[in-house]
C-alpha positions in Angstrom: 100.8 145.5 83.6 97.7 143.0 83.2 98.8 140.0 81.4 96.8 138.4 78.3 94.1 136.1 78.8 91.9 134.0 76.7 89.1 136.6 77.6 91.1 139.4 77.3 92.2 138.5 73.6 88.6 137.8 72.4 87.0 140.8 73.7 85.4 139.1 77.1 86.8 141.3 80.0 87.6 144.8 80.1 90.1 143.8 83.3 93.1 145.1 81.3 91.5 148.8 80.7 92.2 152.2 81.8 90.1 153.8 84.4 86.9 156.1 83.2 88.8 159.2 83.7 91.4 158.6 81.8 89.3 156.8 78.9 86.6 160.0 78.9 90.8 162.4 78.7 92.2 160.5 75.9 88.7 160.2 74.1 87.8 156.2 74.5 89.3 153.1 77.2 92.4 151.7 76.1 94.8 149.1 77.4 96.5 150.6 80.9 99.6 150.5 79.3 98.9 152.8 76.5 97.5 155.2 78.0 101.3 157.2 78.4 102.1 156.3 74.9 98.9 157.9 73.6 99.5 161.1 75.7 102.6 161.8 74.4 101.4 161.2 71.1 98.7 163.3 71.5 100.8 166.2 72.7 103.3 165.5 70.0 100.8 165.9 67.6 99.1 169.0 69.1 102.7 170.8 69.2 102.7 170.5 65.3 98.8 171.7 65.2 96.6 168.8 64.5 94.0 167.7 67.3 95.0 163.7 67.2 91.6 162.4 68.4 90.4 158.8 69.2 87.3 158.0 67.7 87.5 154.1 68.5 89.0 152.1 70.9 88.7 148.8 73.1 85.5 147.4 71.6 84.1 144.7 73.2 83.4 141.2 71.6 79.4 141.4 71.7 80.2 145.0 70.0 81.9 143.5 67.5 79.4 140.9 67.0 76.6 143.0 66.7 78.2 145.2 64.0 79.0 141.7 61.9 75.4 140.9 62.5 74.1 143.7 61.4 76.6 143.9 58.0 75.5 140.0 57.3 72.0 141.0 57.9 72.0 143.8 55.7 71.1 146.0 58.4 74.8 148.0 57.8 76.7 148.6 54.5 79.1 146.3 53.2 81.8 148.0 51.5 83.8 147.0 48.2 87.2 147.7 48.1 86.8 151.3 47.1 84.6 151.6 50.1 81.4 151.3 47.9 78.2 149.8 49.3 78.0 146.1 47.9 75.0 145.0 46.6 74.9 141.9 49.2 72.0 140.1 47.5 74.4 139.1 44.4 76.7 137.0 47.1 77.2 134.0 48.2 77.3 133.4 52.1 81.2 132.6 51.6 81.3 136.2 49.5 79.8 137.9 51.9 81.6 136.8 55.0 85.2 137.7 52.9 83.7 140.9 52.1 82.4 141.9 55.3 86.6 140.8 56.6 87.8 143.3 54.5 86.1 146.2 56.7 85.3 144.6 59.8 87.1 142.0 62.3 85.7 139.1 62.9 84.2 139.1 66.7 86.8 137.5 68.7 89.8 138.6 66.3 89.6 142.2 66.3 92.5 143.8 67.5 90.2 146.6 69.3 89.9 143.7 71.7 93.2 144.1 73.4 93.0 148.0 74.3 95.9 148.6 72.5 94.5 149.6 68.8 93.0 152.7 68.3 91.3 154.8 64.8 91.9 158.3 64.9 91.3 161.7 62.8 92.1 165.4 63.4 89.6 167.2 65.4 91.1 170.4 64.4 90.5 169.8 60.7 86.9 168.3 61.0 84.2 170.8 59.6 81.7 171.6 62.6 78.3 169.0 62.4 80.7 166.6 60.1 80.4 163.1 61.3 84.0 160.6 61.0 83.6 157.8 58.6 87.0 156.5 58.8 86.9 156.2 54.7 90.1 156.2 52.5 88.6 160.0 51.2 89.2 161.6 54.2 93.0 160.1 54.6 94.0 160.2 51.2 96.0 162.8 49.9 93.6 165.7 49.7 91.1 164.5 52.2 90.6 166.7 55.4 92.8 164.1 57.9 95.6 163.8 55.4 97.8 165.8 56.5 97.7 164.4 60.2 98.2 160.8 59.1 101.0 162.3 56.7 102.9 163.7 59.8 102.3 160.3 61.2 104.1 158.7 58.6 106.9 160.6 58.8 106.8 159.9 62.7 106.1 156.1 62.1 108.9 155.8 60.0 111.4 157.4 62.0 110.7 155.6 65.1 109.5 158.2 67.0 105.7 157.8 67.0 106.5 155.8 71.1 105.4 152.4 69.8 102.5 153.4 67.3 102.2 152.2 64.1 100.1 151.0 61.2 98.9 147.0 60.8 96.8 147.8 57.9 99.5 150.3 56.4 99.4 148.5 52.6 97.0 145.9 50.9 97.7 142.6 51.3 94.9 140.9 50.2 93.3 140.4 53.4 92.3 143.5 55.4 91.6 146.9 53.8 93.9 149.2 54.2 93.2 151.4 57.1 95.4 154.5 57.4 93.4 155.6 60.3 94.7 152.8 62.2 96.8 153.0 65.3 98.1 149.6 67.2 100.5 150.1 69.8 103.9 147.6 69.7 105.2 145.4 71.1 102.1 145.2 73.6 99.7 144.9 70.5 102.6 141.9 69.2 102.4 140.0 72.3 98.7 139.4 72.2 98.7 138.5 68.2 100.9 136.0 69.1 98.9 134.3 71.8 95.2 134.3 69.9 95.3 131.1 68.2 92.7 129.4 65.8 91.5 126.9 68.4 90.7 129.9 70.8 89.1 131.7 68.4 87.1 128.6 66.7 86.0 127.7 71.1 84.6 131.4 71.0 82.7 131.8 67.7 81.4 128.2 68.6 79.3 129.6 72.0 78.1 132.0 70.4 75.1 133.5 67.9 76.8 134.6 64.9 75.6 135.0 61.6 77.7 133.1 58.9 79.5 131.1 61.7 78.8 127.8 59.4 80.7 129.6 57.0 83.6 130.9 58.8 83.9 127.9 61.1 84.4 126.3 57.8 87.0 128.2 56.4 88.7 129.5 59.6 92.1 128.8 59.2 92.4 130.4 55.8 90.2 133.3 57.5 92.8 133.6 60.3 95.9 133.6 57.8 94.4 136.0 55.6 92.4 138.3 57.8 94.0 137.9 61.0 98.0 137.5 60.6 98.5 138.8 57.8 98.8 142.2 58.8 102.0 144.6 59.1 104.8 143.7 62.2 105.2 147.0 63.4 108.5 148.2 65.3 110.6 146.2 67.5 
């Protein structure tokens, strides 16, 4: 199993991925060492009716750059906490930089990075034409994907979803909660605790980044809130 790396952890190689046949099987690339995990899951999940599909996985760190770009320059939504469109012109630059962390990683920190996080829904339930969101409404009790990521609490809190679990499980002031959320422990574990501020801060610093003054600025409080403050998972 490929060890971390500086690049690895901030979204700079892809060295640590599956191969294209099994990324185009289980629906995106993911770290090599998930790919078993995420099988089983799968199959678990398709044995009790539900069609466990990956709509997002490794995403690189120009990826994830481009999509913060695009939400500081208005070119995407930015969401409230209800998931409502933000009128961005009534914020400050440090507003909208916490704003746009409550949806979106910040390039370099997100944990799509490492291959091991994954967002999923139920392809079974998914109305033909309808394209995912991933918005709380179609998680939620009474949303379409419900009762998938209901069987995958049960699972998650048995111990016996093999190593999947929830970061963004609750609301801790920091990132939305994200039912949709996979990471995959401890593998996810042992990269959070080797991407450090300074690596981070080296990153953001060669490259173009919209509010970088900002969050340069005000990293470390970023990185505690938005970064490490996020559910432990199994051990």
């Amino acid at each position: 199993m490929p060890a971390p790396t500086p690049a690895t952890l901030v979204g700079r190689s892809e060295s640590h991925l599956c191969n294209a046949a099994a990324a185009a099987e289980l629906g995106a690339p993911v770290h090599v060492a998930v790919v078993e995990p995420l099988r089983t899951l799968q199959a678990a999940a398709a044995a009790e009716g539900f069609g466990l599909t990956v709509l997002s996985g490794f995403r690189s760190f120009e990826r994830q750059r481009s999509i913060w770009n695009r939400k500081a320059g208005g070119e995407l939504a930015v969401l409230d906490n209800e998931a409502r469109p933000l009128d961005v012109s009534t914020l400050s630059p440090r507003e909208l930089a916490l704003a746009i962390l409550r949806w979106s990683a910040l390039p370099g920190a997100s944990r799509h990075h490492w291959g091991t996080d994954i967002d999923v829904y139920d392809a079974r339930a998914k109305p033909e034409g309808y394209e995912v969101e991933l918005v709380p409404a179609e998680v939620e009790s009474g949303g379409m994907f419900a009762p998938l990521h209901e069987w995958l609490d049960t699972r998650i809190a048995e111990k016996t979803a093999f190593g999947f679990f929830r970061p963004y499980d609750r609301d801790r002031g920091g990132v939305a909660p994200e039912r949709w959320h996979l990471s995959h422990a401890p593998l996810a574990r042992e990269h959070a605790s080797m991407l450090t501020p300074t690596l981070l801060r080296e990153t953001l610093q060669a490259t173009d980044m919209r509010l970088a003054d900002v969050v340069l600025r005000d990293l470390e409080e970023i990185f505690e809130r938005f970064v490490r403050n996020v559910a432990a998972g199994p051990s």
